[in-house]
C-alpha positions, 0 to 999 in steps of 0.5 A: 500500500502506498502513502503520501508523505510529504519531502520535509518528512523524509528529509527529517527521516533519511537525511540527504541521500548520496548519488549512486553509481548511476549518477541519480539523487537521492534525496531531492526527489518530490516522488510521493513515498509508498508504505513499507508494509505494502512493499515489503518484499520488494524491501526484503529484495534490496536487503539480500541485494545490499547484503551481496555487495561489498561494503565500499559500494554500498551507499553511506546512508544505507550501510547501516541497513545492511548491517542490520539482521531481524525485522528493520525499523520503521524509519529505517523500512522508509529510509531504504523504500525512498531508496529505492525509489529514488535509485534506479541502480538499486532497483535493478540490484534487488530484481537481481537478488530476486529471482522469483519477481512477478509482476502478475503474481495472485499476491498483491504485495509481491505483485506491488513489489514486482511492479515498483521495482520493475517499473514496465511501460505505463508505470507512471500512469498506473502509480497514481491509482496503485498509490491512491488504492494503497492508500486507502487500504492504509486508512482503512487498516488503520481505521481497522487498527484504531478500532481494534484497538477501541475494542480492546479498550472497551473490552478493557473497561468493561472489565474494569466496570464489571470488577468495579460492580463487583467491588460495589456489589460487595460493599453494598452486600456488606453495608446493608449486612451491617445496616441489618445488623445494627437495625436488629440491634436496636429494634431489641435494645427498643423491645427491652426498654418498652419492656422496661417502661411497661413493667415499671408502669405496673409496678407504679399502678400496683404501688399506687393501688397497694397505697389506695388499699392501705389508705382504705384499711388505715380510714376502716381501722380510724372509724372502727378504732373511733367506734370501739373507743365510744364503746368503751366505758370511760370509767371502770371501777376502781378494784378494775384498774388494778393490775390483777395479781396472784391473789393474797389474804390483805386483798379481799376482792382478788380473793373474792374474784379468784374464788369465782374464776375457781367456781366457773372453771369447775363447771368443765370437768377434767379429762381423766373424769368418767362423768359423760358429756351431755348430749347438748351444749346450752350456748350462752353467747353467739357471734353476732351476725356481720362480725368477722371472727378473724377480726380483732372486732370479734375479741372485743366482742369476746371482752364485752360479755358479762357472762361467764365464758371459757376460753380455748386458745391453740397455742402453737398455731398462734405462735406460729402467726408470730414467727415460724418456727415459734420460740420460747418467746412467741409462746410466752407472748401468746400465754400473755395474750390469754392473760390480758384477754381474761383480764379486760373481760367485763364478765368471769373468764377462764382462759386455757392455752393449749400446747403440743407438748411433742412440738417444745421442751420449754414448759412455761406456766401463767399463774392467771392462765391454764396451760396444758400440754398434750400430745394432740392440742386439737383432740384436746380443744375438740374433747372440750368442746364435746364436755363443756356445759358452760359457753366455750370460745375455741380460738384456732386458725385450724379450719377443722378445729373451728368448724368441728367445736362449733358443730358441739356449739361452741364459738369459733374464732381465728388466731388472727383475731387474738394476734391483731387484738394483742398488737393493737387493742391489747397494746391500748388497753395495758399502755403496752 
C-alpha cells in the first residue's frame, strides 16, 4: 500500500541521500513515498541485494541497513523504500537478488513489489491509482487498527466496570449486612426498654393501688378504732384498774374474784373424769351476725360479755402467726395474750392455752392462765368442746378445729383475731 508523505518528512527521516553509481539523487526527489508494509518484499529484495555487495559500494546512508539482521525499523523500512525509489541502480540490484519477481503474481504485495521495482511501460500512469488504492487500504487498516484497538479498550473497561460492580456489589452486600445488623440491634435494645417502661408502669399502678388499699384499711381501722373507743366505758371501777395479781389474804376482792374464776372453771370437768358429756351444749353467747371472727372486732366482742365464758386458745398455731418456727418467746407472748384477754373481760373468764407438748421442751406456766400440754392440742380443744356445759370460745386458725367445736356449739374464732387484738387493742388497753 502506498502513502503520501510529504519531502520535509523524509528529509527529517533519511537525511540527504548520496548519488549512486548511476549518477541519480537521492534525496531531492518530490516522488510521493509508498508504505513499507505494502512493499515489503520488494524491501526484503534490496536487503539480500545490499547484503551481496561489498561494503565500499554500498551507499553511506544505507550501510547501516545492511548491517542490520531481524525485522528493520520503521524509519529505517522508509529510509531504504525512498531508496529505492529514488535509485534506479538499486532497483535493478534487488530484481537481481530476486529471482522469483512477478509482476502478475495472485499476491498483491509481491505483485506491488514486482511492479515498483520493475517499473514496465505505463508505470507512471498506473502509480497514481496503485498509490491512491494503497492508500486507502492504509486508512482503512488503520481505521481497522484504531478500532481494534477501541475494542480492546472497551473490552478493557468493561472489565474494569464489571470488577468495579463487583467491588460495589460487595460493599453494598456488606453495608446493608451491617445496616441489618445494627437495625436488629436496636429494634431489641427498643423491645427491652418498652419492656422496661411497661413493667415499671405496673409496678407504679400496683404501688399506687397497694397505697389506695392501705389508705382504705388505715380510714376502716380510724372509724372502727373511733367506734370501739365510744364503746368503751370511760370509767371502770376502781378494784378494775388494778393490775390483777396472784391473789393474797390483805386483798379481799382478788380473793373474792379468784374464788369465782375457781367456781366457773369447775363447771368443765377434767379429762381423766368418767362423768359423760351431755348430749347438748346450752350456748350462752353467739357471734353476732356481720362480725368477722378473724377480726380483732370479734375479741372485743369476746371482752364485752358479762357472762361467764371459757376460753380455748391453740397455742402453737398462734405462735406460729408470730414467727415460724415459734420460740420460747412467741409462746410466752401468746400465754400473755390469754392473760390480758381474761383480764379486760367485763364478765368471769377462764382462759386455757393449749400446747403440743411433742412440738417444745420449754414448759412455761401463767399463774392467771391454764396451760396444758398434750400430745394432740386439737383432740384436746375438740374433747372440750364435746364436755363443756358452760359457753366455750375455741380460738384456732385450724379450719377443722373451728368448724368441728362449733358443730358441739361452741364459738369459733381465728388466731388472727387474738394476734391483731394483742398488737393493737391489747397494746391500748395495758399502755403496752
Amino acid at each position: 500500500m502506498l502513502a503520501v508523505i510529504t519531502p520535509a518528512v523524509y528529509s527529517w527521516l533519511t537525511g540527504p541521500m548520496p548519488s549512486g553509481p548511476n549518477g541519480s539523487g537521492w534525496g531531492e526527489s518530490e516522488t510521493p513515498s509508498m508504505e513499507p508494509k505494502e512493499l515489503g518484499p520488494a524491501l526484503e529484495a534490496a536487503r539480500r541485494a545490499l547484503r551481496q555487495l561489498d561494503n565500499e559500494h554500498i551507499p553511506a546512508g544505507l550501510r547501516v541497513i545492511a548491517a542490520r539482521s531481524g525485522k528493520l525499523p520503521s524509519p529505517l523500512a522508509r529510509r531504504l523504500l525512498e531508496a529505492l525509489d529514488e535509485s534506479d541502480w538499486l532497483r535493478a540490484e534487488a530484481v537481481a537478488a530476486w529471482p522469483a519477481i512477478d509482476v502478475d503474481s495472485p499476491d498483491p504485495r509481491l505483485r506491488s513489489s514486482a511492479l515498483f521495482l520493475l517499473r514496465p511501460p505505463g508505470w507512471d500512469d498506473a502509480r497514481p491509482n496503485l498509490e491512491e488504492k494503497m492508500d486507502g487500504d492504509a486508512v482503512a487498516r488503520k481505521l481497522s487498527a484504531e478500532l481494534n484497538k477501541a475494542k480492546r479498550r472497551i473490552r478493557r473497561l468493561e472489565n474494569e466496570l464489571a470488577k468495579a460492580g463487583e467491588r460495589a456489589g460487595a460493599w453494598e452486600e456488606l453495608l446493608q449486612s451491617k445496616l441489618a445488623h445494627q437495625a436488629e440491634r436496636l429494634g431489641k435494645e427498643r423491645k427491652r426498654r418498652d419492656l422496661e417502661i411497661r413493667q415499671m408502669e405496673l409496678a407504679m399502678a400496683d404501688l399506687r393501688a397497694r397505697l389506695d388499699q392501705t389508705e382504705q384499711a388505715r380510714t376502716a381501722l380510724t372509724a372502727d378504732l373511733e367506734r370501739l373507743r365510744k364503746k368503751q366505758p370511760r370509767t371502770l371501777p376502781p378494784e378494775s384498774r388494778r393490775r390483777p395479781v396472784a391473789w393474797e389474804p390483805r386483798a379481799p376482792l382478788e380473793l373474792a374474784r379468784h374464788l369465782d374464776d375457781l367456781a366457773a372453771a369447775g363447771t368443765v370437768p377434767p379429762r381423766s373424769a368418767s362423768v359423760e358429756a351431755p348430749e347438748s351444749l346450752v350456748v350462752g353467747v353467739q357471734l353476732p351476725t356481720g362480725l368477722r371472727p378473724d377480726r380483732p372486732e370479734a375479741i372485743e366482742w369476746l371482752l364485752g360479755q358479762p357472762q361467764g365464758i371459757v376460753v380455748a386458745i391453740d397455742g402453737w398455731n398462734a405462735a406460729h402467726l408470730l414467727a415460724s418456727p415459734p420460740t420460747v418467746a412467741e409462746r410466752l407472748r401468746v400465754v400473755e395474750a390469754g392473760r390480758r384477754l381474761g383480764t379486760a373481760s367485763r364478765g368471769r373468764r377462764r382462759v386455757m392455752v393449749v400446747f403440743d407438748s411433742q412440738e417444745g421442751s420449754e414448759q412455761i406456766s401463767n399463774p392467771e392462765v391454764e396451760i396444758i400440754y398434750v400430745s394432740s392440742a386439737d383432740q384436746e380443744i375438740l374433747e372440750m368442746a364435746e364436755r363443756a356445759t358452760s359457753p366455750l370460745v375455741v380460738i384456732s386458725s385450724d379450719r377443722r378445729v373451728r368448724e368441728e367445736s362449733e358443730a358441739a356449739g361452741a364459738v369459733g374464732l381465728w388466731s388472727e383475731a387474738l394476734i391483731d387484738w394483742l398488737r393493737i387493742g391489747g397494746r391500748r388497753t395495758f399502755g403496752a
